[in-house]
C-alpha positions as CSV (number, residue, x, y, z in Angstrom):
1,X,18.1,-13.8,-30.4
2,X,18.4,-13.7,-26.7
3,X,20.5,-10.4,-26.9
4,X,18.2,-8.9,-29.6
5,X,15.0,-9.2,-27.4
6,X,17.0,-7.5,-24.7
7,X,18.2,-4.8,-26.5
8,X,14.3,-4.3,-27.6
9,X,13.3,-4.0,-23.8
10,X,15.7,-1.4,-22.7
11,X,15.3,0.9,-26.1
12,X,11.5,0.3,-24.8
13,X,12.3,1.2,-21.1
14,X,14.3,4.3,-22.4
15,X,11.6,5.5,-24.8
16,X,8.4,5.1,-21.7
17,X,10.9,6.9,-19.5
18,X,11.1,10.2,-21.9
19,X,7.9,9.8,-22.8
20,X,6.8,10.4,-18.8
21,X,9.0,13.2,-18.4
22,X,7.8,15.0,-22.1
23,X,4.5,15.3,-19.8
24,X,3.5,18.4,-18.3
25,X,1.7,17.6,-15.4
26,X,2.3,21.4,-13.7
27,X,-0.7,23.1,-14.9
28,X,-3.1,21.5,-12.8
29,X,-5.0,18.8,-10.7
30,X,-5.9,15.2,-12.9
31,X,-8.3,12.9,-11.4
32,X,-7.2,10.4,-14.0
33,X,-3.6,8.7,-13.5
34,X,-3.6,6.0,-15.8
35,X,-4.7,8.2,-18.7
36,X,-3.0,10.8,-18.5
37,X,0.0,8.4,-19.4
38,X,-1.4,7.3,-22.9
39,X,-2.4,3.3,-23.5
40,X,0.8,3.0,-25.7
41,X,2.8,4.0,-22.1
42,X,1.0,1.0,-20.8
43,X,1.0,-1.2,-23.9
44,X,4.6,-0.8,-24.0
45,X,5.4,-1.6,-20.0
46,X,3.4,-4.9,-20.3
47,X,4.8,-5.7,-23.2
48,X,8.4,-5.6,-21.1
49,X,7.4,-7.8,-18.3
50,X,6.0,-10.3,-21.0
51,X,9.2,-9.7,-22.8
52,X,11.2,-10.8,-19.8
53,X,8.6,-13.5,-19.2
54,X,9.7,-14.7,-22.6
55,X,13.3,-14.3,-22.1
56,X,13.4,-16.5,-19.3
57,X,11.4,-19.4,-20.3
58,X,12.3,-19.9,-24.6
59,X,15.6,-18.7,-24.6
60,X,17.8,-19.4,-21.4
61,X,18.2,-22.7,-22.5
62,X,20.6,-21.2,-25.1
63,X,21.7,-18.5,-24.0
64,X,23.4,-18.3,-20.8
65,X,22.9,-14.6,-19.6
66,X,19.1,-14.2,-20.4
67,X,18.3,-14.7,-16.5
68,X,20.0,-11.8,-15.4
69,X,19.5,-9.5,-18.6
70,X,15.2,-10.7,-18.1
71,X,15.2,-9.9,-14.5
72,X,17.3,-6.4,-15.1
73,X,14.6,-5.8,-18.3
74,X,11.3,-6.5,-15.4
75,X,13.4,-4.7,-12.6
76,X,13.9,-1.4,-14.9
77,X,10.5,-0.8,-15.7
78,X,9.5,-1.9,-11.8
79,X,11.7,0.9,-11.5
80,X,10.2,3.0,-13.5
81,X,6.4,2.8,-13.1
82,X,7.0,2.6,-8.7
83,X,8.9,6.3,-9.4
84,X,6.3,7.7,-12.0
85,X,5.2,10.5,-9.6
86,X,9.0,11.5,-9.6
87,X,9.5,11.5,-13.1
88,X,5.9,13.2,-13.9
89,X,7.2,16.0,-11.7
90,X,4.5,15.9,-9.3
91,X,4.5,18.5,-7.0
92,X,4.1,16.0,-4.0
93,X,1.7,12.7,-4.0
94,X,-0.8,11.7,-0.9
95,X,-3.7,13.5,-0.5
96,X,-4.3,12.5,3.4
97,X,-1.9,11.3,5.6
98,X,1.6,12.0,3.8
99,X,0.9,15.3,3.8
100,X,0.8,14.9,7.6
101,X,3.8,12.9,7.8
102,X,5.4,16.0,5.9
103,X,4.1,18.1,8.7
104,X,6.5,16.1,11.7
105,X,9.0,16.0,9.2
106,X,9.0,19.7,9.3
107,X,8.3,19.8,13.1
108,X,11.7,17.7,13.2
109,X,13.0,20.5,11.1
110,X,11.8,23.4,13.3
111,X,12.5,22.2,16.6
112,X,15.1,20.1,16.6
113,X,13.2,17.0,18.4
114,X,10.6,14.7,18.1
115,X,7.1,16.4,19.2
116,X,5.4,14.0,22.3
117,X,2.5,13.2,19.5
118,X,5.1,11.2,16.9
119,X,4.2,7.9,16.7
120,X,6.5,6.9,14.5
121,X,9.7,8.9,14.4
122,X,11.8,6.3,12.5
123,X,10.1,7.4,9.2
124,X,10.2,10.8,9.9
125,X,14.1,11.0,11.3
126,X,14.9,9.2,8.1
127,X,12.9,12.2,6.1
128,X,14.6,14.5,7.9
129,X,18.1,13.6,7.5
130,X,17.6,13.3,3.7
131,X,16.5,16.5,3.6
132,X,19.3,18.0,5.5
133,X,22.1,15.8,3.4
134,X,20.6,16.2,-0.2
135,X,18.7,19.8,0.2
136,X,16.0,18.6,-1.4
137,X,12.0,19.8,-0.2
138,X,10.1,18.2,2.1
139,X,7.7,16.7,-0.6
140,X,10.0,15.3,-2.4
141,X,10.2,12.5,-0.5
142,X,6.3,11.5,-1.1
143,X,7.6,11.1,-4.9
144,X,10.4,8.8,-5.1
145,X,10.8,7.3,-1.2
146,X,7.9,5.1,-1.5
147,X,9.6,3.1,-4.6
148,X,12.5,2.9,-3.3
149,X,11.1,1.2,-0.1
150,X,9.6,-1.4,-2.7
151,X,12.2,-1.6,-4.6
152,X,14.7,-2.7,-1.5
153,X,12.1,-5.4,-0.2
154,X,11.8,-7.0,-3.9
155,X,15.7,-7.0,-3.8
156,X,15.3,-8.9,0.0
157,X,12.8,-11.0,-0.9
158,X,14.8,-12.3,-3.9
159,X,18.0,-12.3,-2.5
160,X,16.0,-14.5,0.4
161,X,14.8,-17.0,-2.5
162,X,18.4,-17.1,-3.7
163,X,19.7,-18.8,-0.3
164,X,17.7,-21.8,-1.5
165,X,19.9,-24.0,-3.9
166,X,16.5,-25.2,-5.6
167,X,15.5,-25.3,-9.7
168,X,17.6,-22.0,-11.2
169,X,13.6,-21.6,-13.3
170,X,11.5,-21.6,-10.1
171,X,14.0,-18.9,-8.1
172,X,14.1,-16.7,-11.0
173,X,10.3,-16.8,-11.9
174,X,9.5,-16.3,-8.6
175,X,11.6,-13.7,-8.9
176,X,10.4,-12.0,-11.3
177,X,6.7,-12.5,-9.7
178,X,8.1,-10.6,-6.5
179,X,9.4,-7.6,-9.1
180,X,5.3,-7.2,-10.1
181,X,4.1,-4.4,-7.8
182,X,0.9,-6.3,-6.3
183,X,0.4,-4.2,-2.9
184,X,-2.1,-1.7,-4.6
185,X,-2.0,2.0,-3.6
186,X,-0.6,1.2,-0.5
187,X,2.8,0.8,-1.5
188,X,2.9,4.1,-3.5
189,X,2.2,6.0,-0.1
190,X,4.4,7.6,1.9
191,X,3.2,6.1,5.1
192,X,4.9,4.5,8.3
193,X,3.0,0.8,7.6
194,X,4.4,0.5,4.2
195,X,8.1,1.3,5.9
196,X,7.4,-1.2,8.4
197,X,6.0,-3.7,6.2
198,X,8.6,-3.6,3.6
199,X,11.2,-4.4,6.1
200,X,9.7,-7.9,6.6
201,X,12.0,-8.9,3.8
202,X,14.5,-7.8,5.0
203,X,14.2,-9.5,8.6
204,X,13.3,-13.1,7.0
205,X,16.3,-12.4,4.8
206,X,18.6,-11.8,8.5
207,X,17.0,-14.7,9.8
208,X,17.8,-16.8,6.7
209,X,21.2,-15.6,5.9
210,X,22.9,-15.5,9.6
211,X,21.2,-19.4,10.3
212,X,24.3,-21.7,10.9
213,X,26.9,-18.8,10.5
214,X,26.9,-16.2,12.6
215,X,27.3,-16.8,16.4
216,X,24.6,-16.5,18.3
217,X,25.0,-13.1,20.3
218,X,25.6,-11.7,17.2
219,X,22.8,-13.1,15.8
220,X,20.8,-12.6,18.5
221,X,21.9,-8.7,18.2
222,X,21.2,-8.4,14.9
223,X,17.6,-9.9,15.4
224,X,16.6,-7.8,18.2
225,X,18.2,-4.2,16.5
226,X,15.8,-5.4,13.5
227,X,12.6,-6.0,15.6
228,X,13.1,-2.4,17.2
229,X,13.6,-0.9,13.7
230,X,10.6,-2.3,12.3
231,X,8.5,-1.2,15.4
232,X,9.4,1.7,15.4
233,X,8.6,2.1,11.8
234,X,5.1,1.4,12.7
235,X,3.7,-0.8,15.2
236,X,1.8,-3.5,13.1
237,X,5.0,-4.1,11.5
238,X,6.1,-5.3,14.5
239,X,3.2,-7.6,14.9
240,X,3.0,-8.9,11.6
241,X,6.8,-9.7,12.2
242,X,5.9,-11.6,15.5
243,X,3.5,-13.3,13.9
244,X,5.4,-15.0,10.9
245,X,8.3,-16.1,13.3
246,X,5.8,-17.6,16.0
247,X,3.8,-19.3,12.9
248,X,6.8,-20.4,11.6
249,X,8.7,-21.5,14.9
250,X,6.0,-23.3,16.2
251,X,5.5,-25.2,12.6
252,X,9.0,-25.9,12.8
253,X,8.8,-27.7,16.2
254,X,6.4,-30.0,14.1
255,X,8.9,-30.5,11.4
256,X,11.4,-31.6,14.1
257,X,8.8,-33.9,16.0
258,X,8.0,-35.9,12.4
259,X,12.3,-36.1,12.4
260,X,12.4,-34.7,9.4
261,X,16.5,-33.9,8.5
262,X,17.3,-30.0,7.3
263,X,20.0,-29.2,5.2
264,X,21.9,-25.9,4.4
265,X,20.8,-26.1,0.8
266,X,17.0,-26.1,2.0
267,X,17.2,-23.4,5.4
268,X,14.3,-23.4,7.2
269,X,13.1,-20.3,8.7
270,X,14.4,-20.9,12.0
271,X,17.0,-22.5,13.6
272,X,17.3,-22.7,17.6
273,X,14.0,-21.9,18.7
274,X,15.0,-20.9,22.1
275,X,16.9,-17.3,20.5
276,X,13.6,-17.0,18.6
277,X,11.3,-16.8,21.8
278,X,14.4,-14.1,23.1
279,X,14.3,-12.2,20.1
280,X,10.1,-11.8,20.1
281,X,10.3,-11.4,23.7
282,X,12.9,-8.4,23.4
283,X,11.0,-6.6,20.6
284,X,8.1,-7.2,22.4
285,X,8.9,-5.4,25.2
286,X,10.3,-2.3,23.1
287,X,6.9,-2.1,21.3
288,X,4.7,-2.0,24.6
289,X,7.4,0.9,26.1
290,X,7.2,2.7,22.8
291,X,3.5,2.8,22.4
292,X,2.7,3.0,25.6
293,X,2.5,6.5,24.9
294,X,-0.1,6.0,23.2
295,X,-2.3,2.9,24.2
296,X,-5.4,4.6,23.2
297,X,-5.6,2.9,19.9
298,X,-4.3,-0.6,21.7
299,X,-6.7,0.2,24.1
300,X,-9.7,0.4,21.3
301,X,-8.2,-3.1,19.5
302,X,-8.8,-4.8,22.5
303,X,-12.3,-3.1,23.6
304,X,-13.5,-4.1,20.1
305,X,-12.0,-7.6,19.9
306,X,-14.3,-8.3,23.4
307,X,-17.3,-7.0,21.5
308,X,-16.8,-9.7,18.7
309,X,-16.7,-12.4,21.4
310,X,-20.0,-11.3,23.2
311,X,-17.6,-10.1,26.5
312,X,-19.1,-6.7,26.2
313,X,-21.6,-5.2,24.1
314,X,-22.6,-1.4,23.8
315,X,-19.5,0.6,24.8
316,X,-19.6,3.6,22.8
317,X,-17.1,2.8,19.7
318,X,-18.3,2.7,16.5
319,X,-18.5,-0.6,15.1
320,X,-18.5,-2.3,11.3
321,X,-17.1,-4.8,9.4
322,X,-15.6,-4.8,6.0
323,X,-18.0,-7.4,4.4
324,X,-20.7,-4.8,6.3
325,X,-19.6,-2.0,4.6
326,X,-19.8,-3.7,1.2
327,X,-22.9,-5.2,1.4
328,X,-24.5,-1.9,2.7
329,X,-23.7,-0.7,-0.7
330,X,-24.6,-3.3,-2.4
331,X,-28.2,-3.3,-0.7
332,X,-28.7,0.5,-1.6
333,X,-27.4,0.8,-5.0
334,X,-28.3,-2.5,-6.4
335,X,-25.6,-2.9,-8.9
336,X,-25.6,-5.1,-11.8
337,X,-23.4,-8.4,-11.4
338,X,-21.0,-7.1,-14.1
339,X,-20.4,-4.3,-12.2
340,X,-19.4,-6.2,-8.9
341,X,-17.3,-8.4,-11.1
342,X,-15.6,-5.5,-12.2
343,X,-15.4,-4.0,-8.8
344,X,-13.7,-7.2,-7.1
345,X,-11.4,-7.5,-10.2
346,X,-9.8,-3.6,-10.2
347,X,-10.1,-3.7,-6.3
348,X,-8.7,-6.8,-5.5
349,X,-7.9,-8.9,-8.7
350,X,-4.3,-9.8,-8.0
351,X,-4.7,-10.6,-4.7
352,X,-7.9,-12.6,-5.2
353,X,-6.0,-14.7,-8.0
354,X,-2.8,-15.2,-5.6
355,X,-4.3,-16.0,-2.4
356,X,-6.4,-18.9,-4.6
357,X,-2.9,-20.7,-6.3
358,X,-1.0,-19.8,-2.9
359,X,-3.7,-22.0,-1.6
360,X,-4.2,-25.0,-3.6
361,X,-0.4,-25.0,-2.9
362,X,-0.5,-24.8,0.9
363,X,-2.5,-27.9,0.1
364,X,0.3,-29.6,-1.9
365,X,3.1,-28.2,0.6
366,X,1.2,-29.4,3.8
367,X,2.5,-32.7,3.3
368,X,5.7,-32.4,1.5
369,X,8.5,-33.3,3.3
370,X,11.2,-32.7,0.8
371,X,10.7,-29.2,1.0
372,X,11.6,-28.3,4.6
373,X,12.4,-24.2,3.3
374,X,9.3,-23.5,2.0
375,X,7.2,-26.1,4.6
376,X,8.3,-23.7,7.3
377,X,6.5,-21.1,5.9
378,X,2.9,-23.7,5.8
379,X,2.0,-22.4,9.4
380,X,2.6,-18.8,8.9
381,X,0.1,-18.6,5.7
382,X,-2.5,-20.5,7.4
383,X,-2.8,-17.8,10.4
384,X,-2.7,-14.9,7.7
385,X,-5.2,-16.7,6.4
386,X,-7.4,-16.8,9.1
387,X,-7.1,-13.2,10.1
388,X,-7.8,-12.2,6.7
389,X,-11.0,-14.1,7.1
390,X,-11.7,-12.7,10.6
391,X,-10.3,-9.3,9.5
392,X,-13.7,-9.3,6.7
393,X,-16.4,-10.4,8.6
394,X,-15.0,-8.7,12.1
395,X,-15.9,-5.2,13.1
396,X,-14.0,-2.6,13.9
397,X,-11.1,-3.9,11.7
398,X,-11.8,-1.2,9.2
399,X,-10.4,1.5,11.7
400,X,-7.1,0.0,10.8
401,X,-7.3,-0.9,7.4
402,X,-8.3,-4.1,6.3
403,X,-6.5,-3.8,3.4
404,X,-3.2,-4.1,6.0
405,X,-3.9,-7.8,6.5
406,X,-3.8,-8.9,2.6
407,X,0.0,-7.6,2.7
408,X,1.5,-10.1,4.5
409,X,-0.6,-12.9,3.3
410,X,0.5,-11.1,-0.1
411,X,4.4,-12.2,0.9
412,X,4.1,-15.3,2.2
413,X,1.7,-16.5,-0.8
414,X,4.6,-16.0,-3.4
415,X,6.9,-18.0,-0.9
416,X,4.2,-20.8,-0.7
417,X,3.7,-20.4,-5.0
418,X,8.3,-21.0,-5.1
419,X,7.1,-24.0,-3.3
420,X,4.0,-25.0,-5.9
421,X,6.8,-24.3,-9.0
422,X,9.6,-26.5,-7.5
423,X,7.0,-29.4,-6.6
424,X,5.6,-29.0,-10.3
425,X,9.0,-29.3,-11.5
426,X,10.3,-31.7,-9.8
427,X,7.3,-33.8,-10.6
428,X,8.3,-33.3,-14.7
429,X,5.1,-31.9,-15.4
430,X,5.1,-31.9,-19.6
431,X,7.4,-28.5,-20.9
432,X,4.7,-27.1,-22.4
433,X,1.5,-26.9,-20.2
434,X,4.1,-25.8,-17.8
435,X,5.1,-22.6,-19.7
436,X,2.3,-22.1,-20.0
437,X,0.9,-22.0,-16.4
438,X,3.6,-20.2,-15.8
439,X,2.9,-17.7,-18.6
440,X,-1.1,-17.1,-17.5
441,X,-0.6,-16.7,-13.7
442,X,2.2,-13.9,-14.4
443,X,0.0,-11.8,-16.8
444,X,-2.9,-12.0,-14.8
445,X,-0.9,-10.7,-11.7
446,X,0.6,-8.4,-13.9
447,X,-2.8,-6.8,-15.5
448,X,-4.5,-6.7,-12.5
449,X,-1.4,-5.2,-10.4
450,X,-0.4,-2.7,-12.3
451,X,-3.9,-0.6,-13.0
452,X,-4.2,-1.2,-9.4
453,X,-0.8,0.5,-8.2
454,X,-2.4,4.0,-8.4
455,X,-5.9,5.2,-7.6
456,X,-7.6,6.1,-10.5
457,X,-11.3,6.1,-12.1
458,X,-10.6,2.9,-13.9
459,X,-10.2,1.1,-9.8
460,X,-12.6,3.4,-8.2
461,X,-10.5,5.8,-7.0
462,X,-8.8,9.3,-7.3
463,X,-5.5,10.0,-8.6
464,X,-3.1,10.8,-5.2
465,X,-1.7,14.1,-7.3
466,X,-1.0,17.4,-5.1
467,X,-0.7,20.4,-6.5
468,X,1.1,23.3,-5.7
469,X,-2.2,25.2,-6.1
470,X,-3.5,23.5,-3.3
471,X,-1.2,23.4,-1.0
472,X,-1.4,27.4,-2.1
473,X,-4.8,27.6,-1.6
474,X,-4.7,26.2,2.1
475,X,-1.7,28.4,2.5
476,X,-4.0,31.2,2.3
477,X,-6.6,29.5,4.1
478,X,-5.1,29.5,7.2
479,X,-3.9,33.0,7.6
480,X,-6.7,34.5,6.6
481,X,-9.9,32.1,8.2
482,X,-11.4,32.5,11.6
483,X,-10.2,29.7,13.6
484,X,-13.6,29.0,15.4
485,X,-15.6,28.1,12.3
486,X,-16.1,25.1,11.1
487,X,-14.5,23.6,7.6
488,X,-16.4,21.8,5.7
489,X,-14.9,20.8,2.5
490,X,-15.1,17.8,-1.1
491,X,-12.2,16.8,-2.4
492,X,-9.4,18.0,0.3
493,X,-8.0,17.4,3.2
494,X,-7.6,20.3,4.5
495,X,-6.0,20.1,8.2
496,X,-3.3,17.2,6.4
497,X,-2.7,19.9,4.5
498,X,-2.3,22.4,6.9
499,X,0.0,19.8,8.5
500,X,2.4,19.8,5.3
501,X,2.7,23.4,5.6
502,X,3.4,24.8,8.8
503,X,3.7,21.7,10.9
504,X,1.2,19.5,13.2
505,X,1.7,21.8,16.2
506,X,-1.3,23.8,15.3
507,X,-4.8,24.2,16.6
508,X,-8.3,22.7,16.4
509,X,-9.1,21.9,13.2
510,X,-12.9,21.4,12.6
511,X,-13.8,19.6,9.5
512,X,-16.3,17.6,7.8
513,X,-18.1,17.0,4.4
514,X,-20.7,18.9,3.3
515,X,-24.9,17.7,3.6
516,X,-25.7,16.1,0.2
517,X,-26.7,18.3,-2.5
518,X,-25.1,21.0,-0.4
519,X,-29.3,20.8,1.6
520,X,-29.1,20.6,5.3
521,X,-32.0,18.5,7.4
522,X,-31.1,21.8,9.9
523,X,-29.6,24.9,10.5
524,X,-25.9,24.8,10.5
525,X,-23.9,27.6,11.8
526,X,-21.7,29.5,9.6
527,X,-18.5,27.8,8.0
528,X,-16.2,28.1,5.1
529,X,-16.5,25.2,2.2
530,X,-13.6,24.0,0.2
531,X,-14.0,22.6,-3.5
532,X,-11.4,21.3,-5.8
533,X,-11.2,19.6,-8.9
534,X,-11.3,16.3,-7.2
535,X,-14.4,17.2,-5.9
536,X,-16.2,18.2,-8.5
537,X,-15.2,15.3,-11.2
538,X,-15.3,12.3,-8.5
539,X,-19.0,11.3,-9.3
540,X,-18.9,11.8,-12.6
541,X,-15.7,10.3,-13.1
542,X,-16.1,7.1,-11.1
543,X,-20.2,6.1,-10.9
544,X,-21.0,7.7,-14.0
545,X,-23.9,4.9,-14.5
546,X,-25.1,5.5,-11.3
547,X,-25.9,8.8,-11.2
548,X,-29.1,8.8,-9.4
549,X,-27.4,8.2,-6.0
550,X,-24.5,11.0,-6.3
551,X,-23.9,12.9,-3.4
552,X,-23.3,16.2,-5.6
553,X,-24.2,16.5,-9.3
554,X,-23.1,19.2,-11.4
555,X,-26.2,21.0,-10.9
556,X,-25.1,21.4,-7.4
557,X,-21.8,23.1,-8.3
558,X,-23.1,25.7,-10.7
559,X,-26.1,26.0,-8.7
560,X,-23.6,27.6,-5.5
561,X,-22.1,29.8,-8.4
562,X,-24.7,31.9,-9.6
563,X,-26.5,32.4,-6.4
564,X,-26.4,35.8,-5.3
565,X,-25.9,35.4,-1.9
566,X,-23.0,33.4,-2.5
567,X,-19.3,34.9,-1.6
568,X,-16.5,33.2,-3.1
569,X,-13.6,34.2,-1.1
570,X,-10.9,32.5,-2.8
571,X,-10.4,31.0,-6.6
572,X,-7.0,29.8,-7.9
573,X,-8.6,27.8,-10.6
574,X,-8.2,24.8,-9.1
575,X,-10.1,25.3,-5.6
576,X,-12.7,27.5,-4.3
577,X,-13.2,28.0,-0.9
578,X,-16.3,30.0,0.3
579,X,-17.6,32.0,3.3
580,X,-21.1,30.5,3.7
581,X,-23.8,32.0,6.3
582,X,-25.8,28.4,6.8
583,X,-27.2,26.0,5.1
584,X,-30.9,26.4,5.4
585,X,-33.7,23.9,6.2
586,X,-36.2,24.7,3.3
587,X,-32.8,23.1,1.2
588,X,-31.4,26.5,-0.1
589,X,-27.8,27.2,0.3
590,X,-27.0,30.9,1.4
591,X,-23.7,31.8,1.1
592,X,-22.0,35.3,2.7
């Protein structure tokens, strides 16, 4: 039975797999990710991760194998779905900042150094020396590195779980949880945070794994060479890092106060505590001569974070919060209650059902003794916690992402949720209801997750698709515009663009979005406006229900192509870029 059901998922994996690459997704731009794969793609991948579900839970009992062959069934079309912009042949993916990160890459390329305004070089040394090895275009690496990132931080994150000698059910559910992609869009990114997040695993796993057997230089070598890496990877990396082994170093100083006894088959998270405060101090130090390069941004942080306490008030810097920004919209489009349901769920479903069982557990954990692994990790979710709540109602957070925050807490949720499953186990909670718990909380994670991995209309979003005709199209752009006038443009990014294609040493790069309606309250002086696809189908693609507060309707777009004073300088199909005079007060739009 068990061997049939296996042989079911991978004939299923195999069949999804030709079935993406039977696509043609050449011809053009598609706003719309998740349909473009079909709903028997998607019928068919949850039906694997519930087939694995199943595996595990009926039939291990009798038959020995179905661990490994459920987990390789969920890992395979993990596999497949994180490395769908690969296999649809994309021509790159990251419609913003990748297409920058292409550009140092190239810079790398061209020069043979790291330019003064690289950040984060570790990312793009690693880009570069794939391209130079494999011979494989710079773009490439925004289709498959991304899921590979994820894909080695599930394999850390397990192989962290496995140090603990706890219930064989609990590690490999948990395991299988952890193969769920449930970082959003983020993850599918080819950006320096998701790098330096993903190698979070990776350090607890070095922290775990070299407890009680490696000597202490060594460990103490390997520690430090990991903090650098991650920094250098990106910076918050490095904080979130120092934040999980103070949380967890400190809480473990309780542990030891109470006298509680560890044990090697239950590791804590740290060990001697005086290497720990070495280790942070060390990494600390590289991160503030790294980015001291660039304290601008630290500079902001900490201008900002004396605003919130009342220190200093009107400096200059623009200033609002996440829950600001929400209910602002909220306030001026009045939506229905259905629709902000729906909204919370495809926006932030899977974290919003995780962060709620991660904390009833952190209740159950806070005073359980027996299990000093998972206890360690008690501190470090309640100061995630807290930032996530101060990260909402805070302002200026949303210059960094606020969506960075819910990563971490992401991580050490499922850690604190191993802990809830072992304590529910241990505790004989009847077979049944505890299958089926189990069964419920993975297929919500699951549904929500995966139509949340890639922006699309059906989360509020835009499929991350580049096309060769676009990068074409700002190809031509920039040998042929005049470098003074200003860009404004619905649907592109032009200057990441730009980046992508000839590098980021490059010149001013005036852009903006265009008045509403394409109607200017003033005279604007004469610029060039870029259209795609993306541009044109957002609106009606995403609010179509609330089409009274669009910022451009269709009327708009076939109103700027009949008017006779409109030029349209260039048209591949796919964008339009035109050479327009001024927008006019009286709310015409003359175009030259």
């Amino acid at each position: 039975m068990g061997k049939a059901v296996s042989s079911i998922l991978f004939i299923t994996v195999t069949a999804c797999t030709l079935h993406v690459m039977s696509l043609d997704t050449t011809s053009g731009y598609s706003i719309h990710f998740y349909a473009t794969l079909g709903k028997l793609f998607w019928v068919a991948v949850i039906g694997v991760y519930l087939g694995s579900v199943t595996i595990i839970l009926t039939i291990s009992n009798k038959w020995r194998g179905s661990y490994s062959f459920g987990l390789l069934a969920a890992g395979m079309v993990t596999a497949l779905i994180t490395l769908l912009p690969l296999i649809l042949d994309y021509f790159a993916f990251g419609r913003a900042d990748a297409m920058t990160h292409v550009g140092l890459i190239r810079d790398i390329l061209k020069t043979g150094e790291i330019s003064a305004s690289n950040k984060y070089p570790s990312m793009h040394l690693l880009g570069t020396i794939l391209v130079s090895i494999f011979n494989i275009r710079i773009y490439t690496l925004t289709l498959f590195i991304p899921g590979l990132v994820f894909l080695y931080y599930t394999f850390s994150m397990i192989t962290l779980l496995n140090l603990h000698h706890g219930p064989t059910p609990a590690r490999i559910f948990v395991g299988l949880l952890l193969l769920v992609p449930m970082f959003r869009n983020q993850q599918m990114l080819f950006s320096p945070w998701s790098f330096g997040f993903m190698l979070i695993g990776f350090q607890l796993l070095v922290f775990s794994v070299t407890d009680g057997f490696v000597r202490k230089g060594g460990r103490w070598m390997a520690l430090s060479m990991g903090a650098m890496f991650t920094g250098f990877f990106h910076p918050l990396g490095y904080i979130v890092m120092l934040l999980i082994f103070a949380a967890a170093t400190f809480d473990q100083k309780i542990i030891r106060n109470r006298g509680i006894e560890r044990t090697l088959s239950s590791r804590p998270i740290t060990n001697n505590i005086n290497y720990h405060y070495i280790i942070l101090l060390v990494g600390f130090i590289l991160y503030l001569l790294w980015y001291s390069n660039y304290g601008q941004a630290i500079v902001d942080a900490g201008l900002w974070a004396l605003v919130e306490v009342g220190v200093l008030s009107n400096i200059g810097l623009e200033s609002s919060s996440t829950l600001n920004d929400y209910t602002s919209v909220l306030s001026r489009t009045t939506p229905s209650i259905i629709d902000i349901i729906q909204t919370l769920i495809t926006r932030y479903g899977q974290y919003l059902f995780l962060f709620t069982i991660a904390g009833v557990g952190w209740l159950l954990l806070l005073f359980q003794r027996r299990d000093k692994a998972v206890r360690s990790y008690v501190g470090v979710f309640l100061v995630f916690t807290v930032l996530a709540i101060l990260g909402l109602v805070a302002s200026g957070v949303t210059a960094y992402g606020y969506s960075r925050i819910l990563l971490p807490l992401s991580t050490v949720s499922v850690i604190i949720i191993y802990g809830v499953i072992r304590y529910s186990n241990n505790n004989s909670l009847p077979a049944h209801l505890y299958r089926i718990a189990l069964v419920t909380f993975i297929v919500i994670i699951l549904l929500t997750s995966t139509f949340n991995l890639y922006k699309s209309p059906i989360n509020d979003g835009s499929n991350q698709q580049v096309t060769q005709s676009e990068l074409g199209s700002i190809e031509w752009f920039v040998n042929h515009r005049v470098p003074q006038q200003d860009i404004y443009q619905l649907g592109i990014w032009s200057k990441h663009y730009a980046h992508a294609i000839q590098g980021t040493q490059q010149t001013v790069w005036p852009e903006g979005l265009p008045p509403p309606h394409f109607n200017a309250t003033e005279d604007r002086p004469k610029s060039y406006l870029l259209i795609t696809e993306e541009g044109r189908e957002t609106y009606p693609s995403i609010y179509p229900k609330y089409r009274q507060y669009w910022r451009y309707t269709p009327e708009d777009f076939k109103r700027l192509n009949v008017t006779p004073t409109t030029k349209r300088i260039y048209d591949n199909g796919n964008v339009r870029i035109y050479d327009r005079e001024s927008f006019n007060v009286n709310g015409s739009v003359v175009f030259k």
